[in-house]
DOVEXVO-769349 format. One line per 5 residues: number of its first residue (from 1); their letters; for each residue x, y, z of N, C-alpha, C. Coordinates in steps of 0.001 Angstrom, whole numbers. Each point is the difference from the previous one (the first is absolute). Layout:
BEGIN
NUM	A	X:Y:Z:X:Y:Z:X:Y:Z  ...
This chain:
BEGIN
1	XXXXX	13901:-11664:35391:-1024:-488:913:-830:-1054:-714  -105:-929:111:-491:-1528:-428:-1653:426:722  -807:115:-1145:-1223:425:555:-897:-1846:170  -653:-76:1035:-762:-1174:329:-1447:-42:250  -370:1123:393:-1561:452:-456:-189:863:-1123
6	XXXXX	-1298:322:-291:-419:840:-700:206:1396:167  378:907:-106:366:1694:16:-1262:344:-139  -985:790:833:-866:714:-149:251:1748:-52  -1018:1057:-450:259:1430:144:337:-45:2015  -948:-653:388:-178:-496:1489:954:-476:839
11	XXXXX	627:-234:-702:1381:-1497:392:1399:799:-314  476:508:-699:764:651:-894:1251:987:729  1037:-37:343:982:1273:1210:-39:887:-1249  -334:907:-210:447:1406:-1081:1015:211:23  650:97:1424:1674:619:577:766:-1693:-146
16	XXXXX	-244:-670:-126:660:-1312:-897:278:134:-1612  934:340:-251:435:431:-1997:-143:-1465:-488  930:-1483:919:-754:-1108:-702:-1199:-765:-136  -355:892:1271:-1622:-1046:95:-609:1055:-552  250:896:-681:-1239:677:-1015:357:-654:-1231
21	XXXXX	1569:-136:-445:193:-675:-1370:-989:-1685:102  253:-718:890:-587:-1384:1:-1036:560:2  -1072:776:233:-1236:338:-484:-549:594:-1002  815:541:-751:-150:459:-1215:302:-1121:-811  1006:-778:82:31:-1330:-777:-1201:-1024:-183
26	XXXXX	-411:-146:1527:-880:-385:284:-1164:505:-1167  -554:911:139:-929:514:-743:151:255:-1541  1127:107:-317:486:-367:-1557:-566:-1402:-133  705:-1120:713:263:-1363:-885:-2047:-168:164  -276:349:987:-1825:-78:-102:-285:539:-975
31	XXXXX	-440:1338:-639:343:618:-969:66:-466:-1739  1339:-862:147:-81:-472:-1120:-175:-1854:-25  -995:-735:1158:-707:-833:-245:-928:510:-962  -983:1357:977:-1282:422:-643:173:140:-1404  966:1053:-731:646:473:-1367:21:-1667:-613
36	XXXXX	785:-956:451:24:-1039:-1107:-1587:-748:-404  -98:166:1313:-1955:-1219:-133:-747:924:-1094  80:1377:395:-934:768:-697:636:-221:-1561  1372:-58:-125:466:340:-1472:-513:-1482:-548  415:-1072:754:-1185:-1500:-236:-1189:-82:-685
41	XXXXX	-1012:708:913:-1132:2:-71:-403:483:-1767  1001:1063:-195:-49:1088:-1077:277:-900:-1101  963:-486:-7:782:-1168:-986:-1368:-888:-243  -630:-605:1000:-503:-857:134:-1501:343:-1118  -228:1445:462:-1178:557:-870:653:-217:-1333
46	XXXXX	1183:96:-736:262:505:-1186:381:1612:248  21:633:691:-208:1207:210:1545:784:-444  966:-1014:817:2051:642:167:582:-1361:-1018  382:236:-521:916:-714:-946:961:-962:918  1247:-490:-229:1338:-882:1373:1077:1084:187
51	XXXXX	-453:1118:-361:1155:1217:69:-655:1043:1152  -1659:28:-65:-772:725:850:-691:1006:-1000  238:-181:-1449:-401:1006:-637:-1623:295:-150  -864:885:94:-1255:16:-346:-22:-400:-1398  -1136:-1109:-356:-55:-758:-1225:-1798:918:-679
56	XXXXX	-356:653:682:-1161:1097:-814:10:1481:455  -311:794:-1081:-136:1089:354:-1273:291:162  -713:-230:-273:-1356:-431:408:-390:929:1187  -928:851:73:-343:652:1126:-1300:-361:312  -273:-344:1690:-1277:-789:466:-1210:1349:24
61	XXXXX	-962:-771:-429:-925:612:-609:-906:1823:259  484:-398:1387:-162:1369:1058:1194:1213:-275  914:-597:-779:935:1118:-95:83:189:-1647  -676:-642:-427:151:930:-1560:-439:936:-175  85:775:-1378:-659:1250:-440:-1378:-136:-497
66	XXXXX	-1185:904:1258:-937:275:-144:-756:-1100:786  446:-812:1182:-185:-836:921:-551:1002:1095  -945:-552:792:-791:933:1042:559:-605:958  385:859:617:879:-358:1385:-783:93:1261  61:-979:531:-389:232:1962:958:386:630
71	XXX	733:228:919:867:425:933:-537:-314:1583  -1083:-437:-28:-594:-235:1171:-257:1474:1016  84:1282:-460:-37:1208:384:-808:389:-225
């Protein structure tokens, strides 16, 4: 099925096996726009190495030992 709109939860036949796959695709290849920009962004800090590796172990300041925590609770 050659999908030509957008697949919504709304839009979607359940009892269609390909028009749930074209929507799950759908929502993958979206998916991993978000995953690359963000892994970008990360790179971009210095943060992921060109492999994705975390380049500090470094824990932000709220999570070290003997850090006073909020939780907003």
């Amino acid at each position: 099925m050659a999908v030509t709109t957008r697949l919504t939860l709304e839009t979607v036949d359940f009892s269609n096996r390909e028009e749930v796959h074209a929507f799950l695709d759908q929502i993958m290849r979206a998916g991993m726009v978000t995953v690359r920009e963000n892994v970008a962004k990360l790179q971009a800090m210095g943060l992921l190495d060109s492999e994705g590796n975390s380049l500090s172990d470094e824990l932000p300041p709220d999570m070290q030992e003997g850090a006073e925590r909020d939780f907003g609770g």
